[in-house]
N, C-alpha and C positions, 0 to 999 in steps of 0.2 A: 585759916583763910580758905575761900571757894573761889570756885570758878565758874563760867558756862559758858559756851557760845551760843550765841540762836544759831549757826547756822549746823549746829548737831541736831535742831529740830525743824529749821526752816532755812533749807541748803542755800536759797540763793542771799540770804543775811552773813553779815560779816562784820555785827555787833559781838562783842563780847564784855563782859561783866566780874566783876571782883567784889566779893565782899565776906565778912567775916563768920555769917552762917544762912543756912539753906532760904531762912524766911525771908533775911534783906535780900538775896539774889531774888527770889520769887516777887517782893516788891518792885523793884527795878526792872523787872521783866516782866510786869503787869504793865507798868508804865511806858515801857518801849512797845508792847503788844499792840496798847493802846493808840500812841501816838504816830506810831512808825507801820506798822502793819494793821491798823483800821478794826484791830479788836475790840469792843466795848464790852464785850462778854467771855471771861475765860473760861471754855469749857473743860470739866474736870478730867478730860482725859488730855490736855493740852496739859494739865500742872501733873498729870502724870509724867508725861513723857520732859519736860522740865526738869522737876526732882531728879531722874531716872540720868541725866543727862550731867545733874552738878559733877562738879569734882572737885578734890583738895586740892589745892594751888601750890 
């Protein structure tokens, strides 16, 4: 299993996410980017620091 917080990438957030590898985290955190913080466009140095940020749970 994984982890992430947004707020390891986006301090004042205090979502966090579970799921069982990198790419469902990265979808759910498309989707929160999306809906919650106004992204419509993920730039690839944002799924950098993303990745960069998972952890094993």
């Amino acid at each position: 299993m994984k982890q992430f917080a947004c707020g390891d990438v986006v301090p004042s957030c205090g979502r966090t996410f579970s799921a069982p590898t990198d790419d469902d985290i990265l979808v759910a955190v498309a989707g929160h980017a999306r809906d919650d913080h106004g992204l419509s466009d993920i730039p690839p140095a944002l799924v950098a620091q993303v990745r960069a940020a998972i952890r094993a749970a």
